[in-house]
MIZA-916955 format. One record per residue (C-alpha): residue in one letter; x, y, z negated. Coordinates in steps of 0.05 Angstrom, whole numbers, plus 32768, in hexadecimal, padded with zeros to 4 digits. Each point is the difference from the previous one (the first is absolute). Layout:
aXYZ...
END
This chain:
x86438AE4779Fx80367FF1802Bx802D7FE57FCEx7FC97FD37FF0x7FF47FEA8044x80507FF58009x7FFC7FD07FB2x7FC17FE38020x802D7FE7803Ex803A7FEA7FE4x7FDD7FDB7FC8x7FE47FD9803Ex80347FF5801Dx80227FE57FCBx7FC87FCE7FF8x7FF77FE7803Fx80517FF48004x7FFA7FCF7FBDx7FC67FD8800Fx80207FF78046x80457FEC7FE9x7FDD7FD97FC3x7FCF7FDC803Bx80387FED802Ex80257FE97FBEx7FD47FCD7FF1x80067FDA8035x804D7FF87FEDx7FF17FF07FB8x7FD67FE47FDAx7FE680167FBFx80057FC67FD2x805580008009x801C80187FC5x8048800A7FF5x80387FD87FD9x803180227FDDx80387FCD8018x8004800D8043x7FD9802D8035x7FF97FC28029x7FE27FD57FBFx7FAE800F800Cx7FC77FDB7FE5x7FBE7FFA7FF3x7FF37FC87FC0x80367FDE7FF6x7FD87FC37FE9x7FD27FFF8039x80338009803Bx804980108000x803080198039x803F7FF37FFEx8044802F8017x80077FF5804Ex80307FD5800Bx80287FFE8041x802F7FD28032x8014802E803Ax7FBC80058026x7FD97FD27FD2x7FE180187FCBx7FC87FEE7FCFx7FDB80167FC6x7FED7FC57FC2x7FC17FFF7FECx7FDA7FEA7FBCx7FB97FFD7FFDx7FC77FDF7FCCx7FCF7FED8035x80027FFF804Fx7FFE803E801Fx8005802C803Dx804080288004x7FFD803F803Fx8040801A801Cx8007803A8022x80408024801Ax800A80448007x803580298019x801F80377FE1x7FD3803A801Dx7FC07FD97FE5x7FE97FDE803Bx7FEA7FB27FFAx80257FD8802Ex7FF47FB97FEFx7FC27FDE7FD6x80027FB97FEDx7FD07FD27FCEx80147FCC7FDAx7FE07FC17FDAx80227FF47FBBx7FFB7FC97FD4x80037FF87FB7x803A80087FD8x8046800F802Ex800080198047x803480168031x7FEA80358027x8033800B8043x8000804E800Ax7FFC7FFE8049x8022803A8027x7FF57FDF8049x7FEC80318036x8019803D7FCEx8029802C801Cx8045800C7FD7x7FF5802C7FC8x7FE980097FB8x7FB97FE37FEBx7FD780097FC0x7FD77FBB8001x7FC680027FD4x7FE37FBD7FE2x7FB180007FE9x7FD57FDB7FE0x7FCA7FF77FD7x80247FFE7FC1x80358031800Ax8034801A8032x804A800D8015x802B802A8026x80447FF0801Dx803180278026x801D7FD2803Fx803880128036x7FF67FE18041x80497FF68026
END
């Protein structure tokens, strides 16, 4: 009976420690990204619907291209390295070819995943603030 009790236990425990990493996970990513073989950077979500490009950056300015079919409404949030969001921004796009600045003002120096959503699909990028 004990044993029992003991399997009981850790079985919960167990649980409740991968439904509570997998619930604070999700705010981090989202579940339509899928990955590209090319390059861990290279995530997308329909390439013919919308398309984000490599980041490309010029000492502190940086900025992400992006391709869409129909206007849309692209979210990006920062987070830092432990998980935490530190900056959320929304953005209009039009159709067809957009610049999106990555914009790492009032970030304190470090390393940033920046996550890009949408409707359509999603992105995740890897940024260094100086």
């Amino acid at each position: 009976m004990k044993q029992f009790l003991l399997k009981s236990l850790l079985l919960c425990a167990v649980t409740v420690a991968y439904f509570g990493t997998a619930s604070a996970q999700s705010e981090l990513f989202a579940g339509n990204v899928q990955f590209s073989p090319s390059s861990i950077s290279s995530f997308a979500q329909s390439p013919d619907k919308i398309t984000f490009s490599e980041l490309i950056q010029d000492n502190d300015n940086m900025q992400v291209n992006v391709q869409t079919q129909s206007p849309t409404k692209v979210q990006v949030k920062y987070f830092n390295m432990t998980g935490n969001m530190a900056k959320q921004e929304t953005y209009d796009l039009v159709k067809g070819s957009n610049e999106l600045k990555v914009n790492t003002d009032n970030l304190d120096a470090g390393v940033y995943m920046v996550q890009f959503y949408s409707a359509n699909g999603s992105a995740l990028r890897r940024i260094v603030k100086n």
